[in-house]
C-alpha positions in Angstrom: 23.5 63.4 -18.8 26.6 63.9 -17.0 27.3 62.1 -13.9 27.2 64.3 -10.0 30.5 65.9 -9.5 32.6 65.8 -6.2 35.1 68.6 -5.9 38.5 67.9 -3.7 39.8 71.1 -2.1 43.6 70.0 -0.9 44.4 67.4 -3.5 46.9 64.8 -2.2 48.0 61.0 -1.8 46.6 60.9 1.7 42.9 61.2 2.4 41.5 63.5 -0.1 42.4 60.8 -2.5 40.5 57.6 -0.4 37.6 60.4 -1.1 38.4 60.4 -4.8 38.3 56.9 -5.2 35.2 56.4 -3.3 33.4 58.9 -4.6 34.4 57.9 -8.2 33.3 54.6 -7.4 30.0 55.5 -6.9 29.9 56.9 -10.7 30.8 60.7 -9.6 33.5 62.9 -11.5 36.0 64.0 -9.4 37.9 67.5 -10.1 41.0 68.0 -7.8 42.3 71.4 -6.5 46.2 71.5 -4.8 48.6 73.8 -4.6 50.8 71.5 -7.1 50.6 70.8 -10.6 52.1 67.7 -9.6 50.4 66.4 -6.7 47.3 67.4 -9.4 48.6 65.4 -12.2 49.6 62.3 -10.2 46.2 62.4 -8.6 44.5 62.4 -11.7 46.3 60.1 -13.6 45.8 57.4 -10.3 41.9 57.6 -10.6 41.9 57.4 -14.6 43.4 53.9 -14.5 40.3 53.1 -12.4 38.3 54.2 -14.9 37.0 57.1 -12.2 36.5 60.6 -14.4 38.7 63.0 -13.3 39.8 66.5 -13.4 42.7 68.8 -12.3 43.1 72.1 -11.6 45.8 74.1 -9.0 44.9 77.2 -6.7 46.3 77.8 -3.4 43.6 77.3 -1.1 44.9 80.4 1.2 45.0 82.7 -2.2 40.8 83.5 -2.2 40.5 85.0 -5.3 42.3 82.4 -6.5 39.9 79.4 -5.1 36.8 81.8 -6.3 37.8 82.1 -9.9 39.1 77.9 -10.0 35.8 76.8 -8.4 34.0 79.1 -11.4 36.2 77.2 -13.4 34.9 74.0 -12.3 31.4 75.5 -12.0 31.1 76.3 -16.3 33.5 73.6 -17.3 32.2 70.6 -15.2 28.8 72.1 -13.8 27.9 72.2 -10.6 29.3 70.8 -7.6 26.9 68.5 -5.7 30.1 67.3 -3.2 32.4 69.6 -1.4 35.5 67.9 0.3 37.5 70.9 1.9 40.5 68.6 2.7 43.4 71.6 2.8 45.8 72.8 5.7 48.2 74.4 6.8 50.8 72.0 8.9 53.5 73.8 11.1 55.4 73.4 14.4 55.4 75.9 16.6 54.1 76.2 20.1 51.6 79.1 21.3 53.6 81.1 23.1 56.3 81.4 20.5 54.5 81.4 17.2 54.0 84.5 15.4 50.4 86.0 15.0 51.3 86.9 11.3 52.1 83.3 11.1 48.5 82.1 12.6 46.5 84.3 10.8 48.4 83.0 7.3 47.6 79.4 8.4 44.0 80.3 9.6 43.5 81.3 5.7 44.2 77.8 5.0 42.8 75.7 7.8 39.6 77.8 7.8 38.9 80.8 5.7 39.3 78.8 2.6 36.8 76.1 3.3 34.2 79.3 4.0 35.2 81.3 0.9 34.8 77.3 -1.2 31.5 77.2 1.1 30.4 80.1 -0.7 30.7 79.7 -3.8 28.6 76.4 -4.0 26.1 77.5 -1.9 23.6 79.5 -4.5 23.8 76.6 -6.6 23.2 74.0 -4.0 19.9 76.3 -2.7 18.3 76.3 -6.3 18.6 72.4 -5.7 17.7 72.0 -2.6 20.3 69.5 -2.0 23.8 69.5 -1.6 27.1 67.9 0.8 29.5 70.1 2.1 32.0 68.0 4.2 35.3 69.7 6.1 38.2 67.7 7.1 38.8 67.9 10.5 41.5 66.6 13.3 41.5 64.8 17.1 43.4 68.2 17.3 40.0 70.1 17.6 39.0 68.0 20.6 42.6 67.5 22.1 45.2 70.5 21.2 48.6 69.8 21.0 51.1 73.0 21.6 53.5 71.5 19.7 51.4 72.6 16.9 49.4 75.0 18.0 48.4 76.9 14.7 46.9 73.6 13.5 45.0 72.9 16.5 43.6 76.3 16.5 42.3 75.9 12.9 40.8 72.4 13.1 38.9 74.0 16.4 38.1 76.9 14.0 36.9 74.5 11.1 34.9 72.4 13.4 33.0 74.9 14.8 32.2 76.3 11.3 30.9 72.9 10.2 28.3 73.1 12.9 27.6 76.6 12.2 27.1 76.1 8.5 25.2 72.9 9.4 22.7 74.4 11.6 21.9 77.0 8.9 21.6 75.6 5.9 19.9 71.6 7.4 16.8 73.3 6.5 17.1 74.2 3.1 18.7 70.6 2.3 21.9 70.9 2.2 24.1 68.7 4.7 27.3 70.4 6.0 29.7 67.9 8.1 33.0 67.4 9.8 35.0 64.0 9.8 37.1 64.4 12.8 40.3 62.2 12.6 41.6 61.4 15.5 44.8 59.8 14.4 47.5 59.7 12.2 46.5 58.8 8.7 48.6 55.5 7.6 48.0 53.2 4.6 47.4 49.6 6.0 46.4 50.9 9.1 43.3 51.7 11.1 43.3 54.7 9.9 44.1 54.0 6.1 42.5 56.7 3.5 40.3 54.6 1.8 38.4 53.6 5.3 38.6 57.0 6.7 36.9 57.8 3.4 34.0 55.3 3.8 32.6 57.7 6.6 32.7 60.7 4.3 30.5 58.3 1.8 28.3 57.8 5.0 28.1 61.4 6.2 27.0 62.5 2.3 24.1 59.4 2.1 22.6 60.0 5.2 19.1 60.6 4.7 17.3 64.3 5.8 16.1 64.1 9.3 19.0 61.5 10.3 22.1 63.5 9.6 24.9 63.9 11.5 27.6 66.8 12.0 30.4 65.0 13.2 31.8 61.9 13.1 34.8 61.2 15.4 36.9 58.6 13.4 38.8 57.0 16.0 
């Protein structure tokens, strides 16, 4: 019988990978979605040599038909997802009163509407189960804007909310939906190093019913 699989929205060398790694540790198999073939392949080959069981595919999370059909991809390839790390966005300069609105609503695609369009898709599947973990990536910029990048902060507002939303809906039919708010600068060796950021997504998916959190401000 196959192992649980955890899928990895926003595939990278930063935290979505800490997630990887923990995750496989536990015995799951990982599949990765990024925008790049590379960032994919390096990805992949990284958790192969620790024996983790792992899989990689590219979409652009902002492209939705794209993220649909990849995610039923993973869904009749690798089964269902009973993980879902939505780790993508959309990182620009710009301050509010400069940036266009074309710009922001491209970036919202990324920072939010792709982690409710990846919401989606596992949902039916996590209902028939009963059970299921939905977790968002979120930012100290949610809590605390900066106007130096004021499309990001927006989003990360945006995705935070959502992950409270979602939560509140779907607690009662089992399936935990939660935000890991990183308030800080993600740095190997560090505080705020991937793999320790990543323990509180481990913590936030074994929480038990009845106990679960929405948020946890990592700090």
């Amino acid at each position: 019988m196959d192992k649980e699989l955890c899928v990895v929205i926003g595939a990278g060398s930063g935290v979505s990978q800490g997630v990887a790694r923990r995750f496989g540790k536990e015995g799951f198999r990982i599949a990765l979605i990024a925008r790049r073939a590379e960032s994919v392949e390096e990805s992949v080959s990284e958790l192969e040599n620790l024996g983790v069981k792992a899989f990689g595919f590219v979409a652009d999370a902002s492209d939705f038909n794209a993220l649909k059909q990849t995610l039923e991809l993973i869904r009749q390839s690798l089964g269902e997802t009973a993980v879902l790390v939505y780790n993508a966005a959309a990182i620009k300069q710009g301050i509010p009163s400069e940036i266009p609105v074309e710009s922001l609503v491209e970036d919202f695609k990324t920072n939010v509407a792709g982690a409710l369009v990846a919401t989606q898709a596992v949902i039916p599947s996590m209902r028939a189960k009963g059970k299921g973990t939905i977790l968002f990536t979120g930012g100290g910029l949610a809590l605390s804007p900066n106007h130096q990048v004021a499309s990001l902060s927006v989003g990360k507002a945006a995705l935070r909310n959502l992950a409270y939303s979602l939560g509140a809906e779907l607690e009662v039919e089992g399936i935990q939906v939660a935000t890991v708010t990183i308030a800080g600068y993600v740095t190997p060796g560090t505080h705020f190093d991937p793999d320790l950021i990543a323990e509180t997504y481990w913590q936030l998916h074994t929480q038990k019913p009845g106990e679960r959190q929405r948020e946890i401000v990592y700090k």
